[in-house]
C-alpha positions in Angstrom: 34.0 160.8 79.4 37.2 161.1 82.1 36.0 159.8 85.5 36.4 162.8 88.3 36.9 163.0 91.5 34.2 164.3 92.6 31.9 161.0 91.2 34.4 158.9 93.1 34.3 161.0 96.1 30.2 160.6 96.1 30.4 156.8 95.0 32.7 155.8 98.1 30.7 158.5 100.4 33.3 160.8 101.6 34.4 164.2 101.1 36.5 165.3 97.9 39.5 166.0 99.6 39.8 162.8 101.0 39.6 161.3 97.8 42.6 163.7 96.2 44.7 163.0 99.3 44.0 159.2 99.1 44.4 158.9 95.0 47.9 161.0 95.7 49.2 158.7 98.8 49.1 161.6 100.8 48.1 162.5 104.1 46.0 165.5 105.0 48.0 167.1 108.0 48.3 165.2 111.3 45.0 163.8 110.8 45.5 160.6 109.2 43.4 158.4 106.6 42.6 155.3 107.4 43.5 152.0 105.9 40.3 151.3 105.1 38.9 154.6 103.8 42.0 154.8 101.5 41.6 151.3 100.2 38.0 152.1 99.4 38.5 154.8 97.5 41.2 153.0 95.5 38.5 150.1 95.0 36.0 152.7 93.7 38.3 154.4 91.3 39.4 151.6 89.9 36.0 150.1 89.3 34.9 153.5 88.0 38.1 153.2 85.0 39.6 156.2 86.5 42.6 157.4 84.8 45.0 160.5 86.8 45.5 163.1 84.5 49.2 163.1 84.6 49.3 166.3 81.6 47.2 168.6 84.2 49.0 167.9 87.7 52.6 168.3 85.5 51.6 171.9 84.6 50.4 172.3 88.2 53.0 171.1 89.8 55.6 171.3 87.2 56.1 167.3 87.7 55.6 164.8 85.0 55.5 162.0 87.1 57.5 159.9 85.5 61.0 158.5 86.3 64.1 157.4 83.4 65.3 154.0 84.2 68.1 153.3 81.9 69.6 149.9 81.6 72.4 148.0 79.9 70.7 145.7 78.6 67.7 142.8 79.0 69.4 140.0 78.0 69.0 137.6 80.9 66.6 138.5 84.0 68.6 140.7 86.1 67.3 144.2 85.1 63.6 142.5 84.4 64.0 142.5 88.5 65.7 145.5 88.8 62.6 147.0 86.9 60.0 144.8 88.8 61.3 145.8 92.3 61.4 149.7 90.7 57.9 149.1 89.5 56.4 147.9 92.7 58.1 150.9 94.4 56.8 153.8 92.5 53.4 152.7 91.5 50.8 154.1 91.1 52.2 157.7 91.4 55.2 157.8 89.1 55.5 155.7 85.7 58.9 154.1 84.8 60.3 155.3 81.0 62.6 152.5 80.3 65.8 152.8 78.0 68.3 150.6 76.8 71.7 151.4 75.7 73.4 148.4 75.4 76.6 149.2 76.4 76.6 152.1 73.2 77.9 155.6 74.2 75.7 157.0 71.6 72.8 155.0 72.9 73.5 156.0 76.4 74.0 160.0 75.4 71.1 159.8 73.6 68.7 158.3 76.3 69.4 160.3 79.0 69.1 163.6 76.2 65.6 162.1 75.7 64.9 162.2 79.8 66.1 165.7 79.9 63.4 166.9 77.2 60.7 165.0 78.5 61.4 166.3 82.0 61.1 163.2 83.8 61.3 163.9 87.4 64.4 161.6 88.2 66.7 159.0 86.7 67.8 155.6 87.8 71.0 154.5 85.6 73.2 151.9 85.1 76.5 153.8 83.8 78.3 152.0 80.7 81.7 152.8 81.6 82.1 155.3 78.8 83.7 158.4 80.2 82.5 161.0 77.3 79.2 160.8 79.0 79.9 161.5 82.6 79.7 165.3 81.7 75.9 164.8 80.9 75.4 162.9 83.8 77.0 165.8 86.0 74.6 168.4 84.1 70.9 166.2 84.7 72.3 166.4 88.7 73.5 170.3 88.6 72.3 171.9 85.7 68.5 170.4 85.6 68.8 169.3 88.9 67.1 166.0 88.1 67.9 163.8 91.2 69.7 160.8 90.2 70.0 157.1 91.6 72.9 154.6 90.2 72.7 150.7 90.2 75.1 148.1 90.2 78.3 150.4 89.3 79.5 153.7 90.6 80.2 156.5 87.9 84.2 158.3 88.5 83.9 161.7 89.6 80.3 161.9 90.6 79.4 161.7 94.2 75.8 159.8 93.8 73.5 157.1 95.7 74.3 154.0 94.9 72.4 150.5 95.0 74.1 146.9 94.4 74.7 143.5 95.3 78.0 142.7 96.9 80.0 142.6 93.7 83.4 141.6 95.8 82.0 139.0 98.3 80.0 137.4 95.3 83.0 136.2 93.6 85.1 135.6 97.2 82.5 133.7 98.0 82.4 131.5 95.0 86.4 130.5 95.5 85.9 129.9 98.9 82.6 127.2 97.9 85.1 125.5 95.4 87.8 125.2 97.8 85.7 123.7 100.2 84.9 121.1 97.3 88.6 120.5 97.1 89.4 122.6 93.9 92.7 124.4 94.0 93.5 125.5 90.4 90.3 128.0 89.8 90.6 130.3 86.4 88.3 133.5 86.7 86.4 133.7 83.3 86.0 137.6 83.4 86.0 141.0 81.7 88.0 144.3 81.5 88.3 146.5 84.6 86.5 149.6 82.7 83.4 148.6 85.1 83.3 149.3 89.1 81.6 145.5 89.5 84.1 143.5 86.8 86.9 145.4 88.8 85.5 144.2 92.1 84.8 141.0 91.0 88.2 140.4 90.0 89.3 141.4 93.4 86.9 138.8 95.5 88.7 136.4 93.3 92.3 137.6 93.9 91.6 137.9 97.4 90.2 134.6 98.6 92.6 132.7 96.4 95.6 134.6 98.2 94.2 134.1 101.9 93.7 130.5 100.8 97.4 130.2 99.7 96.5 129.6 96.2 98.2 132.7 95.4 100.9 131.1 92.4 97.4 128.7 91.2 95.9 132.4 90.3 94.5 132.6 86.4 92.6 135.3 84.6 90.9 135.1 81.4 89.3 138.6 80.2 87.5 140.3 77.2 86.7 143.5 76.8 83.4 142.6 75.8 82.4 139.7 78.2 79.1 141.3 79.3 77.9 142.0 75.5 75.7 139.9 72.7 75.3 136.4 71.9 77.8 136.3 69.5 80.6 137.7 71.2 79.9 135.0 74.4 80.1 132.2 72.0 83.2 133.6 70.8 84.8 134.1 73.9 83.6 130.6 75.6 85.3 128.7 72.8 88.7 131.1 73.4 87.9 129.9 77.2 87.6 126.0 76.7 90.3 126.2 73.9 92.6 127.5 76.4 91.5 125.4 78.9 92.8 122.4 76.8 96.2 123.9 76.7 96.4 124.6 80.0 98.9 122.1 82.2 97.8 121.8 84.4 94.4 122.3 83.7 92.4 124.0 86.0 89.5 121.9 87.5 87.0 124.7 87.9 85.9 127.8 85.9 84.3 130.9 87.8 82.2 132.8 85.1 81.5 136.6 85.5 78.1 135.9 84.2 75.5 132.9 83.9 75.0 133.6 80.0 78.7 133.5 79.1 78.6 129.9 81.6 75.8 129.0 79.2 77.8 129.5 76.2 80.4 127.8 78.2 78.3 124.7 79.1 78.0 124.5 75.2 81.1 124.1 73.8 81.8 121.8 76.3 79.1 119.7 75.8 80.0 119.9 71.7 83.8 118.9 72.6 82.6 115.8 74.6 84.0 117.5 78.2 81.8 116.2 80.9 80.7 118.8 83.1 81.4 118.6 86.2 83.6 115.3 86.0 86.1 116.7 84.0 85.6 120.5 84.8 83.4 122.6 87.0 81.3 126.0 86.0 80.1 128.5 88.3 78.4 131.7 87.6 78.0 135.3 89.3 75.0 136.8 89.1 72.1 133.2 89.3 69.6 134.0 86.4 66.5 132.3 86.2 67.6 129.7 83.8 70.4 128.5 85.8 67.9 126.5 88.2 66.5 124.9 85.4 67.0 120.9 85.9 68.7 120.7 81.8 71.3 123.3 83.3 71.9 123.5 87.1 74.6 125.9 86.7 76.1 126.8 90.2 76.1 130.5 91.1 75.2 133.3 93.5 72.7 134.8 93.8 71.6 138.8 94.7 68.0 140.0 95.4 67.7 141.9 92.4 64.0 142.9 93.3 65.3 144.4 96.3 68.0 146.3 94.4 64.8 148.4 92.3 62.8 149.0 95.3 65.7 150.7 97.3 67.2 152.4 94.3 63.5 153.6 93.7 63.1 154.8 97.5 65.6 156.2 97.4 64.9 158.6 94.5 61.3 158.9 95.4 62.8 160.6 98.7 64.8 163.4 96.6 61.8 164.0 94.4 59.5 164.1 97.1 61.7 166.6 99.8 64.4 167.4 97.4 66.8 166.2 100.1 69.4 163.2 100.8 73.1 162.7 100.8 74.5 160.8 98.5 74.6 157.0 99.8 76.0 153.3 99.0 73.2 150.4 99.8 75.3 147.1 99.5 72.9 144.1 99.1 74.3 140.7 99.9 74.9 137.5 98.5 74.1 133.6 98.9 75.2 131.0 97.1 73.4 128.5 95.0 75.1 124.9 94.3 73.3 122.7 91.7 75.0 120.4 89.3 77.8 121.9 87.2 80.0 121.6 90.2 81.2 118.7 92.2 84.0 117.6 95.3 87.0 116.4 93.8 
């Protein structure tokens, strides 16, 4: 038999109200619950196996409690923080429905479709750069008026909150921490400018190599695809190192749009006998947890990812809860992380 509140409310010793207000995060008026009284009643439910019944307080309130988080992907560790940091924000009130589209227009049409018949009571997205579904994200903000929080990448023609690291100061960063090793012919290993963050990473490069005079030593190596599967990154990382090997002269160190393609990277290097980072450093964009292992010490920078979830999720929590806020653009910063795949010449 379902716990209620009225058992909790005579197990910890207080009044029923108290115990709704507490179990909702809520305050009753200006008088305010303590602490200590809240915490209680939280210890009490939990030990009695109390369960909210989400199905009853939806048809009350017309909420479902529940919040669409889509994703690119969850290949690496980036959105596992994104979603831990969203996690910590919302709990226990709201429950994240996670979705995946891989970078698929279909997938991506078809997720958000999904959030809009399960009335979820906002979305947090990560846009995939394909333009046939920026209509749908107009009509979940005007037409269902489902509050919406971006990450990581803007969406064209939609004025919407926005959370991310520093996508231009990560990469201007980087070329400024392998100049001060003494490297002056740096090739950007990166992807097509369909995406706000390849587009400004492209531009920290361009920048800090010009204002370092190294404006005739700048080289660009793209894909379409550079953020996608396994497959495709080992692909592209032996197009990279075979160019490399043509190159005169070749370039002494490789800035990588992303730690997984510098892993693939690291590979064929490794399988072609070039010593990294004698003959060539690697750096990657975005640190994932593998890239402080001691077997790869891969050099990147790194962006509170964690952080990124919890104000993306604030900030949606806010337009659920008062149905108010102006469309806004959190920029997190960067720091640098140097390990062993890059060295002073």
């Amino acid at each position: 038999m379902a716990v209620t509140l009225k058992q909790i409310a005579e197990k910890a010793g207080v009044s029923l109200t108290t115990v709704s207000f507490a179990l909702r995060g809520k305050q009753p008026g200006k008088r305010r619950l303590s602490p200590i009284t809240v915490e209680r009643i939280l210890k009490v439910a939990d030990e009695m196996g109390y369960r909210p019944n989400h199905v009853a307080a939806s048809l009350a309130g017309k909420k479902t409690y529940t919040i669409g988080v889509l994703v690119t992907a969850l290949r690496g560790d980036f959105y596992e923080r994104v979603l831990f940091g969203i996690k910590k924000e919302v709990y226990p009130k709201f429950s994240p429905v996670l979705a995946v589209h891989n970078y698929n227009s279909g997938y991506e049409k078809n997720e958000l479709e999904n959030f809009i018949s399960k009335r979820v009571d906002g979305v947090i997205a990560a846009f995939s750069g394909h333009a046939e579904n920026i209509e749908l994200y107009r009509e979940i903000k005007e037409k269902y008026n489902i509050p919406i929080v971006l990450l990581d990448r803007r969406i064209p023609g939609l004025e919407l909150p926005l959370v991310r690291p520093d996508h231009f100061d990560t990469s201007y960063q980087a070329v400024n921490s392998l100049f001060a090793l003494g490297h002056r012919n740096i090739t950007y290993i990166g992807g097509a400018d369909n995406l706000e963050y390849m587009k400004l990473f492209n531009q920290g490069y361009q920048t800090a190599m010009t204002e370092l005079g190294l404006k005739d030593n700048i080289s660009v190596i793209s894909q379409s695809h550079a953020h996608q599967n396994q497959k495709v990154l080992k692909k592209f990382a032996a197009q990279v190192i075979s160019a490399w090997e043509q190159s005169s002269p070749q370039p002494t160190a490789l800035l990588v749009i992303s730690d997984w393609l510098a892993y693939e990277i690291l590979g064929v290097c490794q399988d072609r006998g070039i010593k990294v980072p004698d003959d060539l450093s690697v750096m990657g964009l975005d640190d994932c947890s593998p890239s402080e292992l001691p077997t790869i010490g891969l050099s990147s920078v790194w962006a509170d990812q964690e952080k990124v979830g919890e104000i993306a999720a604030k900030l949606l929590l806010e337009r659920i809860e008062n149905n108010t806020g102006e469309p806004t653009r959190i920029i997190l910063p960067v720091h640098l992380r140097m390990r062993k795949t890059t060295r002073p010449l």
